[in-house]
matplotlib code that plots the C-alpha trace (Angstrom):
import matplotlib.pyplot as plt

x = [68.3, 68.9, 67.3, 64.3, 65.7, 68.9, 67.1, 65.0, 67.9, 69.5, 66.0, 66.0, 69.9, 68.8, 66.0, 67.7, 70.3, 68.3, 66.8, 70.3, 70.8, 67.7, 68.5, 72.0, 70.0, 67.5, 69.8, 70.9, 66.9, 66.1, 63.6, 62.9, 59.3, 61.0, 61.1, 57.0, 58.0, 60.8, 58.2, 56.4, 59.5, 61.1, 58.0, 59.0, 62.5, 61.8, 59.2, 61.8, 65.2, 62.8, 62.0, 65.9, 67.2, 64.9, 65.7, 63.2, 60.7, 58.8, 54.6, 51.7, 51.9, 55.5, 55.8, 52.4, 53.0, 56.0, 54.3, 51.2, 53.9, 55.2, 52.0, 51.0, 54.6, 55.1, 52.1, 51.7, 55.7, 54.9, 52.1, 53.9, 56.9, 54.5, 53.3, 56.8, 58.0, 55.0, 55.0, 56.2, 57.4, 58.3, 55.1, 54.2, 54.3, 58.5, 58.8, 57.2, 59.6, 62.7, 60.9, 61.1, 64.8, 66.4, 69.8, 70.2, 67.5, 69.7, 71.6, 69.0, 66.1, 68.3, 67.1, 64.0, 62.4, 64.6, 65.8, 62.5, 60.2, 62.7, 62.1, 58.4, 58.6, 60.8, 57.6, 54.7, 56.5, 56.4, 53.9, 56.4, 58.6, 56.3, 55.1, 58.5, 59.5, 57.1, 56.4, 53.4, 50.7, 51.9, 48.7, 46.7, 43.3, 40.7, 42.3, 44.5, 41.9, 40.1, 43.2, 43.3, 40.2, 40.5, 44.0, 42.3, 39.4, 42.1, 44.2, 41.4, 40.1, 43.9, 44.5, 41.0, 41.2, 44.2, 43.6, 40.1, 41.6, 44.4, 42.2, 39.9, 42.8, 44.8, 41.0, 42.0, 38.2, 38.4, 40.5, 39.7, 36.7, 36.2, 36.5, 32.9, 32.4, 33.5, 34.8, 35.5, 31.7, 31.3, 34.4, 37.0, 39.6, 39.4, 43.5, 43.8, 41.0, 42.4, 46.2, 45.0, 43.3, 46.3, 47.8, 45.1, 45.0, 48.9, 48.8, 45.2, 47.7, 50.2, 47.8, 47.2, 50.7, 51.5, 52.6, 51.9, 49.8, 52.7, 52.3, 49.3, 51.7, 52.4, 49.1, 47.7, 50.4, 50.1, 46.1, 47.0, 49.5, 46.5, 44.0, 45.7, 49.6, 50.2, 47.2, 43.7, 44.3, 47.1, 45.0, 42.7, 44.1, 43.4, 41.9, 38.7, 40.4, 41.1, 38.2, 35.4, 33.0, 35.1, 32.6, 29.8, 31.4, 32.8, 29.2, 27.7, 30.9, 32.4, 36.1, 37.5, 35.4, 33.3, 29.3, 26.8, 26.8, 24.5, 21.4, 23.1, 25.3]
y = [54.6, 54.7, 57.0, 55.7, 56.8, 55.1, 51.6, 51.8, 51.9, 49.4, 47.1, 48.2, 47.0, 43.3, 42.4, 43.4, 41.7, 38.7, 39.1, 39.0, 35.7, 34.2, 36.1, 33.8, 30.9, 31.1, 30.9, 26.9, 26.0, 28.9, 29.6, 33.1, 32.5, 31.4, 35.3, 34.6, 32.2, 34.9, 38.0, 36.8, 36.0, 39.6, 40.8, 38.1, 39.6, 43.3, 42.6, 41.1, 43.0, 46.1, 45.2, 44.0, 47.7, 49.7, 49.2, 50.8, 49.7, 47.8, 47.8, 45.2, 46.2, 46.2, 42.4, 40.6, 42.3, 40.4, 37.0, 37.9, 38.4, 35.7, 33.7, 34.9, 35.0, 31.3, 30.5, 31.9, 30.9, 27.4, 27.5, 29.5, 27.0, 23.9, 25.4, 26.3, 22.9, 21.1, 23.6, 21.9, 25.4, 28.9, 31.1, 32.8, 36.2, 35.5, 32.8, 36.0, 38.2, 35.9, 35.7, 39.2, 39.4, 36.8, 36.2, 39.1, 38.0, 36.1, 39.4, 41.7, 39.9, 40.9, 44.7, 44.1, 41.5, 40.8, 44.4, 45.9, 43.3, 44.0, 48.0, 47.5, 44.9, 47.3, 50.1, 48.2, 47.1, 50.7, 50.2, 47.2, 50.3, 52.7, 49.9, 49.3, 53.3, 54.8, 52.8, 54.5, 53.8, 51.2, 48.8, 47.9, 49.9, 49.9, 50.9, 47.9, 45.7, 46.9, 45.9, 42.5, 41.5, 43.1, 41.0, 37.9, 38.4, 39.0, 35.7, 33.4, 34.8, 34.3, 31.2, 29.3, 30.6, 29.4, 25.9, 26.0, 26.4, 24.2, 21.2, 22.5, 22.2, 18.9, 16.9, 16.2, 16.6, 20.0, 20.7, 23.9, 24.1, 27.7, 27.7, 29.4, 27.6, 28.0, 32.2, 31.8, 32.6, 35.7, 37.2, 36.1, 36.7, 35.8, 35.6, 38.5, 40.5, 38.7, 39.9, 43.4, 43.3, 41.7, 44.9, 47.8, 45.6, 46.3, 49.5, 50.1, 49.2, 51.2, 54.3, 53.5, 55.6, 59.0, 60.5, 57.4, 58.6, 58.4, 54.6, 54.8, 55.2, 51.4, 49.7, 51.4, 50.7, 46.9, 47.4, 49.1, 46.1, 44.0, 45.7, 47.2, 45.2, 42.0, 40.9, 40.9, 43.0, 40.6, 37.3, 37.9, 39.4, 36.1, 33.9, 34.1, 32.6, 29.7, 29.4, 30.3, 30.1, 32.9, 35.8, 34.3, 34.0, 37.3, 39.0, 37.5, 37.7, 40.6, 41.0, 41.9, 42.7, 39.6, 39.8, 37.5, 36.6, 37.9, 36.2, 37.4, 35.3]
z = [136.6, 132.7, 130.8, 128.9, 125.6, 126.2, 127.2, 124.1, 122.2, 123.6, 122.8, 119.1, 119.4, 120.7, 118.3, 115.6, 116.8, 117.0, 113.8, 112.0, 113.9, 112.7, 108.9, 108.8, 110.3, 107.5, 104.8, 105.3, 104.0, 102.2, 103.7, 105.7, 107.1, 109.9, 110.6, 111.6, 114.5, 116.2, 115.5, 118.7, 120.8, 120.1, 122.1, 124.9, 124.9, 125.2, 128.2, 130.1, 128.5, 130.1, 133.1, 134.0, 132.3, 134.9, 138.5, 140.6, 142.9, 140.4, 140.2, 139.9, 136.3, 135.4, 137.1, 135.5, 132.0, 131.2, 132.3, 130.2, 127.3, 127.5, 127.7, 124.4, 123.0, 123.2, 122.1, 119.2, 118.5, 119.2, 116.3, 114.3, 114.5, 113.9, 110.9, 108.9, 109.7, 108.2, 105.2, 102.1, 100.4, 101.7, 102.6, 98.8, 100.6, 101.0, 97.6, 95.8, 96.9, 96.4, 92.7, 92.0, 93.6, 92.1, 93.5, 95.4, 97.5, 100.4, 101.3, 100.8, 103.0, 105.9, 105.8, 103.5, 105.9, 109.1, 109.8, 108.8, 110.8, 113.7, 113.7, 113.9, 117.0, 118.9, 117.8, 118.3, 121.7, 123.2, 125.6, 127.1, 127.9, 129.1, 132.0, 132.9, 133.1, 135.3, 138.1, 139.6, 140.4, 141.9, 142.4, 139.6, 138.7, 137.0, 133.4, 134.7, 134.8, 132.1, 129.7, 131.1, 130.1, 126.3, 126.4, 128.0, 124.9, 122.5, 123.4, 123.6, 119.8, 118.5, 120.1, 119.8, 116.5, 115.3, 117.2, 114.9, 111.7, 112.3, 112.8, 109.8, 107.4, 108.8, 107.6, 103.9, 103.2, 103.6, 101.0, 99.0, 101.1, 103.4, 107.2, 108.5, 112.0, 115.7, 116.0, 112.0, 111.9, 113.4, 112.2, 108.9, 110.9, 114.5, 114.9, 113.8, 115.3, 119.1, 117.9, 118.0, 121.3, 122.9, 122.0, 122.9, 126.0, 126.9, 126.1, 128.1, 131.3, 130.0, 129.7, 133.3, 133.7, 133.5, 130.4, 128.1, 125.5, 123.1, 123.5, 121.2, 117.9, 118.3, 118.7, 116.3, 113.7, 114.7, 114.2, 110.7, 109.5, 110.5, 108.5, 105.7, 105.2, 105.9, 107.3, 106.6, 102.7, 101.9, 102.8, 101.0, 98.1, 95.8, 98.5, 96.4, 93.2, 95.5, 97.3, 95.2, 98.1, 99.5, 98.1, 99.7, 103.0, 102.9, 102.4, 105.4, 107.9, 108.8, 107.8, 111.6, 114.4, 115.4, 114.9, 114.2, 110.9, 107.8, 106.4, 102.6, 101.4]

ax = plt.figure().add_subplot(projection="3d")
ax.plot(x, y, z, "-o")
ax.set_aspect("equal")
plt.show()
């Protein structure tokens, strides 16, 4: 059996590998959000690049935790996919960056976006390798089952809420206007809030091992890009000078975790 060190290695090699593929491909429209739709894929290819590496008896766990990957994978790489192609201009996180850049930008979003994005995959990812490395116990348990119903919550807030706001913004009459019903009431961010539970929910099955405490480092630095990075911070950085309805909304809806909304507005 391969050491654990030498198969995470061999998973950073892969996605980065993958990245730099997707880096060259991105340079015919010049465009790199297509970064966005691999992201969720790289997840899909460590599950199963894992589970072949390690070739022991397998578990419950190390066989349904790929599928449940690649579940959510897919589906979020399907939307994600949908949306670039219908965009009419680069996302203005990436067209800011190729401002400030200039020309230098096309050789240096390799390691500044591609490279970079493909380090924190292969961290956030760690619980993928835990499940796969320790095989016991093998029948699921309770923290098992406990993480399958925080994933199960977290991909129906993700996906519902992304299939919400996607019909929201294809009616022209919404234009400018600010997206408050279906899980968009109770929370400002429902996709993001289900992304992170998708996450605690893996690793709750991988805590079901021995020795996996370490697997923490990566959910919570997925739940901290969330919060604090490139999700819910950089959203809504200047949302409000779009959207002036935005302030209202955002004292009577809670940024993250869902709850019922707040008679102040």
């Amino acid at each position: 059996m391969p050491e654990a060190a030498e198969v995470a290695l061999i998973g950073l090699g892969v996605v980065s590998g993958g990245m730099t593929l997707v880096w060259a491909a991105s340079l015919i429209p010049r465009d790199v959000g297509v970064v966005d739709v691999f992201w969720s894929l790289g997840f899909v290819l460590l599950a199963w690049l894992y589970r072949a590496l390690f070739d022991f008896p397998q578990s419950e766990r190390a066989v349904l935790v790929p599928i449940l990957v690649t579940v959510w994978g897919v589906r979020l790489a399907l939307h994600l996919a949908r949306r670039w192609w219908r965009a009419d201009e680069e996302d203005h996180r990436y067209a800011a960056m190729r401002r400030k850049r200039g020309g230098s930008f096309w050789w240096r979003s390799l390691y500044v976006v591609f490279w970079s994005q493909a380090a924190l995959l292969w961290v956030v990812a760690m619980p993928l390798l835990q499940i796969q490395r320790v095989a016991r116990p093998v029948e699921l348990g309770w923290l098992d089952w406990v993480g399958i119903v925080v994933f199960a919550i977290g991909f129906v807030f993700e996906s519902v809420g992304d299939y919400q706001l996607q019909r929201f913004k294809s009616d022209p009459a919404n234009d400018g206007e600010v997206m408050d019903e279906g899980l968009w009431r109770y929370t400002r961010h429902p996709n993001y809030f289900g992304d992170a539970m998708v996450w605690w929910g893996l690793s709750l099955m991988a805590l079901a091992t021995p020795g996996s405490v370490w697997v923490l480092v990566g959910t919570a630095v997925m739940t901290l890009l969330l919060l604090r990075v490139s999700g819910v911070a950089l959203l809504e950085r200047d949302i409000a000078e779009r959207r002036p309805e935005y302030e209202a909304y955002k004292r009577r809806t809670n940024a993250f975790f869902p709850w019922l909304p707040s008679s102040e507005a």
